[in-house]
C-alpha positions in Angstrom: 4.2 -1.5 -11.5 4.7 -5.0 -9.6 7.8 -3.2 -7.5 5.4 0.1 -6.7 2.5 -2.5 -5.6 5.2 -4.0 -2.9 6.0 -0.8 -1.8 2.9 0.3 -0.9 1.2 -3.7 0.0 4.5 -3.5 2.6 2.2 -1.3 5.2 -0.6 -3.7 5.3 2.0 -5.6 6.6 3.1 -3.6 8.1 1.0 -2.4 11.0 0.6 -6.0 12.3 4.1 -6.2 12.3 3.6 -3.1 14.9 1.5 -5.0 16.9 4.1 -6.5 19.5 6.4 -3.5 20.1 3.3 -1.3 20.7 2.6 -4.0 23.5 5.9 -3.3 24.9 6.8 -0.3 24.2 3.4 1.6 25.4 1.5 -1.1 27.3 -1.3 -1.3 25.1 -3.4 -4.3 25.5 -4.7 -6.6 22.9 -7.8 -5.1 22.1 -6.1 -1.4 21.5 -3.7 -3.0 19.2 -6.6 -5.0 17.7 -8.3 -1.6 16.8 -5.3 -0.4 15.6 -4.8 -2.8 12.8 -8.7 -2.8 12.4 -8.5 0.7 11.5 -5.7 0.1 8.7 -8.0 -3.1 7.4 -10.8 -1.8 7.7 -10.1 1.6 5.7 -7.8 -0.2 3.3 -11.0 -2.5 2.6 -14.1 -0.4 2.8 -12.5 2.7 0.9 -11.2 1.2 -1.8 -14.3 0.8 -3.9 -14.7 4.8 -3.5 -12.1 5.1 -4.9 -12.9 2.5 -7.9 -15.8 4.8 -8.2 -13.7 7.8 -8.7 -11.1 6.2 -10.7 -13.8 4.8 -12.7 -15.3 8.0 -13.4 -12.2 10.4 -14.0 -8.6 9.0 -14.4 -5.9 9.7 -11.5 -2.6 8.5 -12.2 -1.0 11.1 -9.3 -2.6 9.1 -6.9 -0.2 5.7 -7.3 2.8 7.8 -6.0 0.9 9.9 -3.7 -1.4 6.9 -2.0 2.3 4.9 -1.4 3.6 7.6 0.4 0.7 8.5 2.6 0.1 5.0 3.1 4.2 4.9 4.7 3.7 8.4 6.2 0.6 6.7 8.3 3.1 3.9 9.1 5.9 6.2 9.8 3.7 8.3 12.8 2.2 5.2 14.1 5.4 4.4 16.0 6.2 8.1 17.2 2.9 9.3 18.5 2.4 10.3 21.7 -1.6 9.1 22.4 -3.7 5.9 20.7 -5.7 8.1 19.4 -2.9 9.7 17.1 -1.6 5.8 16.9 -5.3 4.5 15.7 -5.3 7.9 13.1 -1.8 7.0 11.6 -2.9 3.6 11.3 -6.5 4.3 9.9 -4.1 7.1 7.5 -2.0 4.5 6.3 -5.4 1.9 5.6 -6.3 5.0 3.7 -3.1 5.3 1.2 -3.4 1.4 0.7 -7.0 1.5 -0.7 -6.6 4.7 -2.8 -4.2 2.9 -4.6 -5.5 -0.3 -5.9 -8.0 0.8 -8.2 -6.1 3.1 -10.6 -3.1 0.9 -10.1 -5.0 -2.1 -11.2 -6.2 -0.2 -14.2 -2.7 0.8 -15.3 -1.4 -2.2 -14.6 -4.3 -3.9 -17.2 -3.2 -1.1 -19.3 0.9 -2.1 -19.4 0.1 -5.6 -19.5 -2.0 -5.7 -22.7 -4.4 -8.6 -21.5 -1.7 -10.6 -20.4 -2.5 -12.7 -17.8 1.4 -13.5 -16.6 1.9 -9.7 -17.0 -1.0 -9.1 -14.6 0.4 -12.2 -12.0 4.0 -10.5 -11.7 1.7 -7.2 -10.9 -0.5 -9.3 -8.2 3.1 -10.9 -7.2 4.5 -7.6 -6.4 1.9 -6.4 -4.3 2.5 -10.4 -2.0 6.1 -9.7 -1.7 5.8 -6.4 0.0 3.0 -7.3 2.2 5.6 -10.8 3.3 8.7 -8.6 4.0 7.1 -6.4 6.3 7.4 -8.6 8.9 11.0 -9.3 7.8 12.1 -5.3 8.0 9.6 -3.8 10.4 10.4 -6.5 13.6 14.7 -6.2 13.0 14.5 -2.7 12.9 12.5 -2.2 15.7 13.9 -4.7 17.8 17.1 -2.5 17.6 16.2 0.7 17.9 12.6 1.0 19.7 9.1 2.1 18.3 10.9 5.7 17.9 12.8 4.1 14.6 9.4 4.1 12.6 10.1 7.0 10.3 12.7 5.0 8.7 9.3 2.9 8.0 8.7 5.2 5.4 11.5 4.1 2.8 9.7 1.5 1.0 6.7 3.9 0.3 9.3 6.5 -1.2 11.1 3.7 -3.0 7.9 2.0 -4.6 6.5 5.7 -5.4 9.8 6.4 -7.2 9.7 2.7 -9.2 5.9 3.7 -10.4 6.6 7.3 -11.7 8.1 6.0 -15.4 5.1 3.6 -15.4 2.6 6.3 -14.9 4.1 8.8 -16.7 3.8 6.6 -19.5 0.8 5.1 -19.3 -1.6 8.6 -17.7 -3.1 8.9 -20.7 -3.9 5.1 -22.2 -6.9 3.5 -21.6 -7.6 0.0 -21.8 -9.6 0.0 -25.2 -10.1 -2.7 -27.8 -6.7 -4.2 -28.1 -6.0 -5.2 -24.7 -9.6 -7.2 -24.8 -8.3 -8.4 -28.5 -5.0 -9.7 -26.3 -7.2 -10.7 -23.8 -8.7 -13.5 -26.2 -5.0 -14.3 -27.4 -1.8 -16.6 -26.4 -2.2 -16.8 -22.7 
């Protein structure tokens, strides 16, 4: 679960990390880029308790794989559209996948770590690494080979949906019932 939650915490990231080569590469000013990565913060932010609502209500463990790789494929466009528009809905698409996966990540990941805390930390580390590296891929790789190099972007969202499939196909139907608040109360 911690690797899937850098894969898909690599696109918030990840769209800052866009931020100078759009500059460059399209002559957008500071406060188009500033609405670009609005639009991924801001959806990533104020969606994602809709989606607690919905996870709350009616379990979706598709939507771990599926919200990492729309999350990449919003990353992925962002860097070969042709209008800011398209730019701004790539980004806003990418926000999007980020937000719809937190909350029935964060219940599987309560799930698998049986009310351990340090379980629960390497899950929340995960998610810090991938959002850190972004910076570390996304500006070598598109120092080299331009804006047009973005699909490759899309890697870490099909790598971290690969890592979480075990994890949800083992853990779909669990819930979070007595025993992992008896562990909660236990050795951590």
């Amino acid at each position: 679960m911690a690797g899937g939650h850098g894969g898909v915490d690599f696109y918030q990231g990840a769209v800052p990390a866009l931020v100078p080569f759009l500059v460059a590469g399209r002559g957008y000013g500071y406060v188009a880029v500033s609405g670009i990565v609005l639009a991924a913060t801001l959806l990533s932010s104020i969606v994602q308790p809709v989606f607690g609502l919905l996870t709350d209500r009616w379990r979706m463990p598709w939507l771990i794989p599926v919200s990492t790789l729309v999350a990449g494929a919003g990353v992925a466009l962002a860097g070969v559209t042709e209008s800011y528009a398209l730019t701004w809905l790539a980004a806003a698409l990418s926000g999007l996948g980020v937000a719809a996966y937190h909350p029935e990540s964060a219940r599987l990941a309560r799930i698998a770590s049986e009310g351990s805390h340090v379980r629960m930390s390497w899950f929340s580390l995960g998610g810090t690494l991938g959002f850190a590296s972004a910076p570390v891929l996304v500006t070598p790789l598109l120092s080299v080979w331009g804006l047009g190099a973005s699909p490759l972007l899309a890697v870490p969202a099909v790598l971290g949906a690969l890592l979480t499939l075990p994890a949800v196909r083992a853990l779909a139907g669990r819930r979070g019932g007595a025993r992992v608040a008896a562990r909660a109360e236990g050795r951590d």
